[in-house]
C-alpha positions in Angstrom: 0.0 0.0 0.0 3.5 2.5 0.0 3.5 1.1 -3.6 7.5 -0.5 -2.8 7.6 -1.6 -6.5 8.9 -4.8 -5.3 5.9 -5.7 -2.9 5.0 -9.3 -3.5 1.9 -11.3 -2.6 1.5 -14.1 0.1 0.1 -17.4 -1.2 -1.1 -19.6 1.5 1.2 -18.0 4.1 4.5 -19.9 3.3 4.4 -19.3 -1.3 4.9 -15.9 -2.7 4.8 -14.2 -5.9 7.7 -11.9 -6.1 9.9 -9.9 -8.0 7.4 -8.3 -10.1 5.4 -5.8 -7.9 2.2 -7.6 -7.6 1.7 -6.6 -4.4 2.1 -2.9 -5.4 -0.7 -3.7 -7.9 -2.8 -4.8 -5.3 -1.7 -2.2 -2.7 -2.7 0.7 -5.3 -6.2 -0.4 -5.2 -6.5 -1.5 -1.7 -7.2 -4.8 -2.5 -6.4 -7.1 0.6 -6.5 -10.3 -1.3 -8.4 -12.6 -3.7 -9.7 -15.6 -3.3 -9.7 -18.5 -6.7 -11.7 -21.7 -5.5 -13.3 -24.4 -7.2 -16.5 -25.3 -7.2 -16.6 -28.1 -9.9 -14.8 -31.5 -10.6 -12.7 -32.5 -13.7 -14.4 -35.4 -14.8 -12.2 -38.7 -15.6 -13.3 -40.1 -19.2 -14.3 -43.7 -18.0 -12.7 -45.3 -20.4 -8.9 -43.6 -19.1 -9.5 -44.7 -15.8 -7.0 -47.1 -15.9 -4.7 -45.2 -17.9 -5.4 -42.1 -15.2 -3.9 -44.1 -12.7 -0.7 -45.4 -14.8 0.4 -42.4 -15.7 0.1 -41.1 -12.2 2.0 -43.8 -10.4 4.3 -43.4 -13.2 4.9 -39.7 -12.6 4.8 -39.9 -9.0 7.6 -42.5 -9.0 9.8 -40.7 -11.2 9.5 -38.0 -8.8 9.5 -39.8 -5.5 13.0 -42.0 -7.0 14.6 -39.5 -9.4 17.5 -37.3 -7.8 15.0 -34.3 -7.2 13.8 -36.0 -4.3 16.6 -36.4 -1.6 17.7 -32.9 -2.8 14.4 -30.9 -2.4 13.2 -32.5 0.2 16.7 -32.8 2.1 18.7 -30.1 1.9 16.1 -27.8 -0.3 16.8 -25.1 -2.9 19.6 -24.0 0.0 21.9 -26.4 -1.3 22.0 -23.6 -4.2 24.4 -21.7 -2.2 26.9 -24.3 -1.3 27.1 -25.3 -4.9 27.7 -21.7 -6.2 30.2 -21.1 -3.5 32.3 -23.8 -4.3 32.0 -23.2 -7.9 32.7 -19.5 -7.4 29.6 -18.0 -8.7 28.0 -17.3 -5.6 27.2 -13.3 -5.6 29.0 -12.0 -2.5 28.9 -8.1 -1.3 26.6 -6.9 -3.8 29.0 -8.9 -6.5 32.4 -7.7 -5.5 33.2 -11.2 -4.8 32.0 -14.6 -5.9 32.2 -16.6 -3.3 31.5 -16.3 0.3 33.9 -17.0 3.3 31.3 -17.6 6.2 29.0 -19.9 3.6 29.2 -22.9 5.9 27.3 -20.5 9.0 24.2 -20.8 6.0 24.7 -23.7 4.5 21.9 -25.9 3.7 23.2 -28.4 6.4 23.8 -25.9 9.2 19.7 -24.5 8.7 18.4 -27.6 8.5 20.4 -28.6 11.6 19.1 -25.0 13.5 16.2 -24.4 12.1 14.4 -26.2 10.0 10.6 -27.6 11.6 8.8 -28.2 8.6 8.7 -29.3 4.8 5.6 -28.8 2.7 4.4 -29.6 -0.5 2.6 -27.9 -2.9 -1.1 -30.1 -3.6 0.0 -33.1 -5.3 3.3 -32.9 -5.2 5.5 -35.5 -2.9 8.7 -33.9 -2.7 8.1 -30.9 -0.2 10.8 -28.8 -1.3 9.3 -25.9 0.9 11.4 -25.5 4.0 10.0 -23.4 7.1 12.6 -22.7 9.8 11.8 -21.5 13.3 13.6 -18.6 14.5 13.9 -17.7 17.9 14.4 -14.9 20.1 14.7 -13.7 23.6 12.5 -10.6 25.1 14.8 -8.2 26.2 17.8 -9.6 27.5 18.2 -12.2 30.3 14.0 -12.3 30.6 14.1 -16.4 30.0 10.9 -15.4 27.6 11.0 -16.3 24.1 9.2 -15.2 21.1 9.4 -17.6 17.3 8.4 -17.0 14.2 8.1 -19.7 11.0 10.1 -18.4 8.1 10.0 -19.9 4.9 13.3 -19.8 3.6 15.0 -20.8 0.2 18.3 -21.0 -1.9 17.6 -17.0 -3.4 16.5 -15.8 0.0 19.5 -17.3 1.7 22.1 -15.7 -0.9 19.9 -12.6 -1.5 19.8 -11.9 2.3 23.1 -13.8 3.1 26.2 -13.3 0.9 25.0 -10.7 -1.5 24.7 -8.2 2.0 27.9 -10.2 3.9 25.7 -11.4 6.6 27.3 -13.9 8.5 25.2 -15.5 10.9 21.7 -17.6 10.6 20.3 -15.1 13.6 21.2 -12.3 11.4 20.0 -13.8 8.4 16.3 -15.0 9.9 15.8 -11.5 11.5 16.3 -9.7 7.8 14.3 -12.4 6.6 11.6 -11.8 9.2 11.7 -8.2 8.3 11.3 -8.9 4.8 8.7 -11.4 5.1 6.4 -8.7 7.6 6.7 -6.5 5.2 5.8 -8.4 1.9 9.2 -7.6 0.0 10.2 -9.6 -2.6 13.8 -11.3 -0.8 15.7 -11.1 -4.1 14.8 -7.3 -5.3 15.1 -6.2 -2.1 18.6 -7.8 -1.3 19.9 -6.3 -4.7 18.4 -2.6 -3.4 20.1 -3.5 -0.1 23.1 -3.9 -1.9 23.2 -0.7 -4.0 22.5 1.3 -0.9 25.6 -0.3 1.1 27.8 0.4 -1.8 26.2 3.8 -3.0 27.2 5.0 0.8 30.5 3.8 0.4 31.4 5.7 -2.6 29.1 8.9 -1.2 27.0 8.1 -4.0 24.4 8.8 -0.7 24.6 9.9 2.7 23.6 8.9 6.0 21.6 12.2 5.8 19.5 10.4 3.3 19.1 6.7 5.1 19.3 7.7 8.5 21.3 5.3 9.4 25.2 3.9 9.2 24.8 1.1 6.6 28.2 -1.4 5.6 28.1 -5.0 4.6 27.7 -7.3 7.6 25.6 -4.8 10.0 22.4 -6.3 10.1 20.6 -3.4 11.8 21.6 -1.1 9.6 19.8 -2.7 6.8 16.5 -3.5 9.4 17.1 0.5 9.7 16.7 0.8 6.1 13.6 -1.5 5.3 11.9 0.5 8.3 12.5 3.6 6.2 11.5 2.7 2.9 8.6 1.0 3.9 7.6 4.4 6.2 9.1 6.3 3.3 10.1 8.8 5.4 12.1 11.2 3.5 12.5 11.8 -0.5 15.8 9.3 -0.6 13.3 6.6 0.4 10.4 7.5 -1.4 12.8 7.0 -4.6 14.2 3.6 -3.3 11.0 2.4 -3.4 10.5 2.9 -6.9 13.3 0.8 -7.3 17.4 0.2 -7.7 17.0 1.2 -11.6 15.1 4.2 -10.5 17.3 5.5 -8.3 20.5 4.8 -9.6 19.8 6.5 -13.2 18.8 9.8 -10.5 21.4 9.6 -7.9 24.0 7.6 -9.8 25.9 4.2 -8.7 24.0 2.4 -11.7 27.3 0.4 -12.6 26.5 -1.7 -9.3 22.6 -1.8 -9.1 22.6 -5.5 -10.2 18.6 -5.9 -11.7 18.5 -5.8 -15.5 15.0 -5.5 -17.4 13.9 -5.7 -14.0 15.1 -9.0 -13.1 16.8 -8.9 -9.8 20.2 -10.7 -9.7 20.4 -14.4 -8.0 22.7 -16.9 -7.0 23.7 -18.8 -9.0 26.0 -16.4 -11.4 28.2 -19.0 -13.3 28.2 -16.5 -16.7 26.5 -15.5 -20.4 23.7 -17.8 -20.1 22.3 -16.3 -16.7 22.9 -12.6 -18.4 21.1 -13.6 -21.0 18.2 -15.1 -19.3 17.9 -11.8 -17.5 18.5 -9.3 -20.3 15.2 -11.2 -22.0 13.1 -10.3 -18.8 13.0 -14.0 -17.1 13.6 -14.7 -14.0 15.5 -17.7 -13.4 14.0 -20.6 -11.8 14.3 -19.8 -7.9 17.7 -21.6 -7.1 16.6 -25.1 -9.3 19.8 -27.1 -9.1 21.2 -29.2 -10.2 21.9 -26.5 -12.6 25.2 -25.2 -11.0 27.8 -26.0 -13.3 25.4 -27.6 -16.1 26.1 -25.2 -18.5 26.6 -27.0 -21.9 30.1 -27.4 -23.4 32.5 -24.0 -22.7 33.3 -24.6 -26.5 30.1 -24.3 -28.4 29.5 -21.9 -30.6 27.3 -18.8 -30.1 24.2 -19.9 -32.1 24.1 -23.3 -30.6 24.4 -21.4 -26.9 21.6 -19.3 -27.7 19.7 -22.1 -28.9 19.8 -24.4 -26.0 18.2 -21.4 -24.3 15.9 -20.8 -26.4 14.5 -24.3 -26.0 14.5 -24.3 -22.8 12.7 -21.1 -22.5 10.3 -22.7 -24.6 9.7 -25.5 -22.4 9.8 -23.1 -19.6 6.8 -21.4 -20.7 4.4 -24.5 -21.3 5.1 -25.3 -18.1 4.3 -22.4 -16.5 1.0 -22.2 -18.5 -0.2 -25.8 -17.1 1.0 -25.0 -14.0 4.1 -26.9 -13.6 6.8 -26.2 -11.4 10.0 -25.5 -12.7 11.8 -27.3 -10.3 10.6 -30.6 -11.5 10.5 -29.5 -15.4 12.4 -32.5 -16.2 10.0 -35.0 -15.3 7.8 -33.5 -17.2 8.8 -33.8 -21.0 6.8 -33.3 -23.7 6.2 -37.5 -23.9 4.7 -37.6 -20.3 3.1 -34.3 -20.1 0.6 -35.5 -23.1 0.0 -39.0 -21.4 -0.7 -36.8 -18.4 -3.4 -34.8 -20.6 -4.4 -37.6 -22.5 -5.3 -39.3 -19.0 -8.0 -36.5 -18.5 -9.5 -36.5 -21.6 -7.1 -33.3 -23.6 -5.0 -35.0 -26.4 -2.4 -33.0 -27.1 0.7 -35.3 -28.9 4.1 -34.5 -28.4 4.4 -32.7 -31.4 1.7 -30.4 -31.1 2.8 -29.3 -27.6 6.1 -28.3 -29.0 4.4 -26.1 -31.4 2.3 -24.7 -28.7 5.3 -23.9 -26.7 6.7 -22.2 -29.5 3.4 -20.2 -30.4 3.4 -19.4 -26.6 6.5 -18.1 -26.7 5.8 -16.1 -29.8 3.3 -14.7 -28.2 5.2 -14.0 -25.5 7.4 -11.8 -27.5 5.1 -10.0 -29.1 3.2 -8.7 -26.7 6.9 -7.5 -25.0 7.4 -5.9 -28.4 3.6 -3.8 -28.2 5.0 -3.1 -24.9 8.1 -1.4 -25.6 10.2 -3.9 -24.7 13.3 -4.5 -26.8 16.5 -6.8 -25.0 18.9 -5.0 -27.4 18.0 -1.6 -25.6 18.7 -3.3 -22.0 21.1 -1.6 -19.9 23.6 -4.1 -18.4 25.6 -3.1 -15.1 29.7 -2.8 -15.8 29.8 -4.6 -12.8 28.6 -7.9 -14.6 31.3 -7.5 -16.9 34.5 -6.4 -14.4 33.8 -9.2 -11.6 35.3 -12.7 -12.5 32.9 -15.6 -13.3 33.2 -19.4 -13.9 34.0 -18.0 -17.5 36.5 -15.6 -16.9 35.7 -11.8 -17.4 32.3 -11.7 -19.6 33.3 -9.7 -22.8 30.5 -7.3 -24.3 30.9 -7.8 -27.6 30.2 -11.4 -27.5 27.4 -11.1 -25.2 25.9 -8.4 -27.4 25.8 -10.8 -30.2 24.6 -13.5 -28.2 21.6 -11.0 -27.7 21.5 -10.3 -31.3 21.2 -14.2 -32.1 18.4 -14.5 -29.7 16.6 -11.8 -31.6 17.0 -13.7 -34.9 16.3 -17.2 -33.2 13.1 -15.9 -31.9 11.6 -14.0 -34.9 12.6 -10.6 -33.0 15.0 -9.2 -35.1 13.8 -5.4 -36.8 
């Protein structure tokens, strides 16, 4: 309702959707929320019945026994950030570094350990990759009265809230979170804004004049200081900080290190071209869904074939979003067993003709960006991306920028 341009909106107390302001939307019409039931069932043909439940035991066992399952379940998205840390592509100190010291303090082994009290599933789904943690605090000090909260936590709200701002311990990391989460930020956005205004300070890009409060990486309640200000926005400085880092970096300066591009905040992990690119086309990656750390394709292949693969899996990133499939188990899903899985309730769709309704989605996709003004070749890319070392060395511009150009061309965007 202070129309923070990175509000989210709660789902069912423990989801959220992020990143791209929805919550602003509903704040600027005070709508408090919206209810979507069913009243209706989705009839079985009779003559699938059979065939209904093959093709559910069969994806529910590729689930339950595939590799997805220890992971999620175990350790969770988390185990993101140990990955990217050892594979030095973990954003540290708003990107200064790539890896991260203190990691083991937020490891994926150390919160479970703490603080984890709970994994839940979406409906349907066995895994329960959704990991709450308690976190625990004492009333003043020496009282012997405790107060918790459940915090849903995850491997972009560890790094965003973690590394990216040099927080070092899990009772430093939870109360951010807990901030966050009272709040209805979006963890990612606003660990990138965090970010920019520790290193904006630094470099007297601002002043403690304007936040109202000493700010340096590490110092949780500086940054607690902060998110009470812009929420309140209490003074013009904030005001503009809730617009957003792009915002107030193009006004004030510091843009170099305000690490969202096409409004895509920047996550963990960072291993080179293919997450710029992902972000330059305005998607956000798919919230910390390893095992993608170091699965990049072969370092040698050639630009078009790069750009390809990323295309294709865009592809199959949107027809999975528009049945409702979560990207962290997009590989169960292929093309093969998503039809038997429609077939089973009466929509047949063959492999084929879902491929070309992924690509017409896509299309779409594009072209309604285009109406909107959208253009990936007119992005503006932070130098930082380009002068902090990645798992493929220093990223050079000119063979990014024609990896954007072949993206154009590849998906019928080219002017």
């Amino acid at each position: 309702e202070r129309l923070v341009n990175f509000a989210g909106l709660n789902v069912d107390r423990y989801w959220h959707f992020g990143g791209a302001g929805a919550g602003t939307v509903f704040g600027s019409k005070n709508l408090k929320a919206l209810m979507v039931y069913g009243d209706r069932e989705l009839p079985i043909p009779d003559p699938q019945v059979a065939g209904y439940r093959q093709v559910f035991e069969n994806l529910h066992n590729r689930l339950v026994h595939s590799q997805l399952m220890p992971r999620l379940h175990g350790p969770g998205t988390t185990l993101t950030v140990d990955l990217a840390h050892a594979n030095n592509c973990l954003p540290t100190k708003n990107m200064t570094e790539m890896n991260f010291e203190q990691v083991s303090h937020l490891s994926a082994e150390t919160l479970a350990k703490s603080n984890l009290v709970r994994q839940l599933s979406c409906t349907g789904c066995p895994i329960g990759c959704v990991h709450v943690a308690t976190y625990r605090r004492m009333f003043g000090s020496n009282s012997m009265e405790y107060e918790e909260s459940h915090l849903a936590y995850d491997g972009e709200s560890v790094t965003s809230l973690g590394p990216m701002l040099g927080i070092q311990t899990r009772n430093d990391f939870f109360a951010l979170l807990e901030k966050v989460a009272a709040y209805g930020l979006d963890p990612v956005m606003t660990g990138v804004v965090l970010g920019w205004v520790t290193e904006a300070l630094q470099k007297g890009v601002i002043t403690e004049q304007d936040t109202g409060t000493s700010i340096r990486f590490g110092y949780v309640e500086g940054y607690l200081r902060v998110l009470d200000g812009l929420v309140g926005q209490v003074n013009d400085f904030y005001q503009q900080l809730a617009r957003g880092v792009g915002d107030i970096s193009r006004h004030r300066g510091g843009s170099e290190y305000a690490l969202a591009v096409a409004g895509v905040p920047l996550a963990a992990p960072f291993t080179g071209y293919d997450d710029l690119l992902t972000m330059v086309v305005g998607r956000r990656r798919d919230g910390g869904a390893y095992p993608a750390v170091g699965h990049r394709g072969a370092p040698d292949s050639g630009i078009p074939d790069t750009v390809r693969r990323l295309v294709a899996k865009e592809t199959m990133y949107i027809l999975h979003g528009s049945l409702g499939i979560c990207p962290l188990i997009g590989k169960v899903y292929d093309l093969k067993s998503t039809s038997q899985a429609l077939k089973a309730v009466g929509i047949k769709k063959s492999s084929r003709q879902l491929r070309c309704l992924a690509n017409q989605l896509c299309a779409l996709k594009h072209k309604i960006n285009r109406r909107l003004g959208f253009d990936p070749a007119a992005v503006f890319i932070p130098e930082r991306f380009f002068s902090t070392l990645t798992p493929e060395g220093y990223l050079d511009k000119g063979r990014f920028n024609d990896m954007v150009r072949e993206y154009l061309e590849q998906t019928g965007q080219m002017q």
